[in-house]
C-alpha positions in Angstrom: -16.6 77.2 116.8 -14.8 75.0 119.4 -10.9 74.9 120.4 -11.8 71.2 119.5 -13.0 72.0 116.2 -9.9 74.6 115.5 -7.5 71.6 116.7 -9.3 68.7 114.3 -9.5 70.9 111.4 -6.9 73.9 111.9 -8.0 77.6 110.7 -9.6 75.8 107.9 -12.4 74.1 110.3 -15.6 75.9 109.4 -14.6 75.0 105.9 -13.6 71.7 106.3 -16.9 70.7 108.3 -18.7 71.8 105.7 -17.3 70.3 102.7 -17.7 67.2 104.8 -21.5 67.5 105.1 -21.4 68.6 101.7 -20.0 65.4 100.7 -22.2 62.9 103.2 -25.5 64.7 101.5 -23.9 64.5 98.2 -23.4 60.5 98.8 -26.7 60.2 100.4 -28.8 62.2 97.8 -27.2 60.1 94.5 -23.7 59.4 94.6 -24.1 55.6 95.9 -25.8 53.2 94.2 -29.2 52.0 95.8 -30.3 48.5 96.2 -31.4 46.1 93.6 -31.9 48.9 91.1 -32.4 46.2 87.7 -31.8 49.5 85.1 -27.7 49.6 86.9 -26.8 46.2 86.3 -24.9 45.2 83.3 -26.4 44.0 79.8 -26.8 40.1 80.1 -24.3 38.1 77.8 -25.5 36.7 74.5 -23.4 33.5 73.3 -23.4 32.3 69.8 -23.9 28.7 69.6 -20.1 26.9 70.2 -18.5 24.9 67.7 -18.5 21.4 67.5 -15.5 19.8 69.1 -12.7 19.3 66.3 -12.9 15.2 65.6 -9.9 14.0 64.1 -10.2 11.5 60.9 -9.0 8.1 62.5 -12.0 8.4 65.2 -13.7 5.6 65.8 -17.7 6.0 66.4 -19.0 3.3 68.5 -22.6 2.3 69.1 -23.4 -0.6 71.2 -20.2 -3.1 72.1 -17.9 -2.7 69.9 -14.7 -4.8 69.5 -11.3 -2.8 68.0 -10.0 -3.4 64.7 -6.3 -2.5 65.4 -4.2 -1.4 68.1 -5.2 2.2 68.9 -3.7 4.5 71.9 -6.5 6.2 73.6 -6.5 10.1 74.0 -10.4 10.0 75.2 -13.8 10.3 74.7 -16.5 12.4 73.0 -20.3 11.7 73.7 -21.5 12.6 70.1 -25.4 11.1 71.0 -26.8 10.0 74.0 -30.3 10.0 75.6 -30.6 12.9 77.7 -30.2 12.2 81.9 -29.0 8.9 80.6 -26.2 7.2 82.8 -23.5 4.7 81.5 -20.6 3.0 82.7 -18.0 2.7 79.3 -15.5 0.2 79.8 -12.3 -1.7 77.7 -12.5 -5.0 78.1 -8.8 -6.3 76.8 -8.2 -10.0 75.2 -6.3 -11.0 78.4 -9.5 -10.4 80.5 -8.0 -7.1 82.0 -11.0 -4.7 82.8 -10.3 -0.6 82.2 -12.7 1.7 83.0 -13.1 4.7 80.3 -15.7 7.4 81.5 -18.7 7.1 83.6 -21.5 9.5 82.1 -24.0 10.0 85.0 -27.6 11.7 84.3 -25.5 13.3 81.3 -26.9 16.0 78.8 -25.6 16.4 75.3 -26.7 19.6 75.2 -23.2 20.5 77.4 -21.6 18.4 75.1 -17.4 18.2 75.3 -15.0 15.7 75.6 -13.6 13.4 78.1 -9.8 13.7 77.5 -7.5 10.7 79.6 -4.5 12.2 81.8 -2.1 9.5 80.0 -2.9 8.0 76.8 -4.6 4.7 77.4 -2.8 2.1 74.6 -5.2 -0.4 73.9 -4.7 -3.5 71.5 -6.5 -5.0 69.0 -9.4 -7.5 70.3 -10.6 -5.0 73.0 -13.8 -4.6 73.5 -15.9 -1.6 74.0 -18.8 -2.1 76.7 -21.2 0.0 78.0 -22.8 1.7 75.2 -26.0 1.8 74.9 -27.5 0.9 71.4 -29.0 4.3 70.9 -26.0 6.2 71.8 -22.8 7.2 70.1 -19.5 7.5 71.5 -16.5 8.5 69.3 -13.0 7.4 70.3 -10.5 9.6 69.2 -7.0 8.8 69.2 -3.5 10.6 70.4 -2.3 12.4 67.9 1.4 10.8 66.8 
């Protein structure tokens, strides 16, 4: 052996050398995984079928233009039924003329079905109308929680 070798590894060099090799073959042979190898990758998840999205009692299910009852303050939106890759523009028309736009569902599928919450409460009175809706859709409004 070298003075080089006795000066990397100490007295311990021969040994050291070859627990190295040892180790490279050892990492070669089978200690590393190889490749795209399909039976090492990890069990694909099964999901069970998700739960409706809680609808409180005082919704409001619109289909077509609709025109509000009552004063109601706004929380958001749920898409209950609509054609799928179907696009529509839902707005609030108020009784003063003032023109609020709700949600915009573009190409949307019910099939990823959740809801379109508001980041402030949107209080709109009574004589509003809903427009936008197509007449073979269903849109329910649900209300903030007081």
């Amino acid at each position: 052996m070298s003075k080089k070798a006795d000066f990397r590894f100490g007295r311990f060099g021969r040994l050291a050398a070859a627990l190295m090799l040892a180790f490279a073959a050892l990492m070669v042979d089978g200690g590393i995984r190889r490749g795209n190898n399909p039976r090492l990758l990890p069990k694909e998840p099964v999901f069970e079928a998700s739960a409706e999205p809680p609808v409180s009692k005082n919704a409001l299910r619109v289909q077509g233009s609709f025109t509000l009852p009552h004063d109601i303050v706004l929380d958001g939106l749920l898409p209950e039924r609509v054609q799928p890759a179907q696009s529509t523009r839902i707005i609030a028309v108020s009784p003063v003329g003032r023109v609020e736009p709700l949600v915009w569902l573009h190409e949307y599928n019910s099939k990823y079905g959740h809801q379109f919450l508001f980041r402030q409460p949107l209080r709109l009175p009574a004589g509003t109308q809903i427009q936008g809706v197509p007449a073979d859709a269903v849109i329910v409004l649900m209300p903030a929680a007081q």
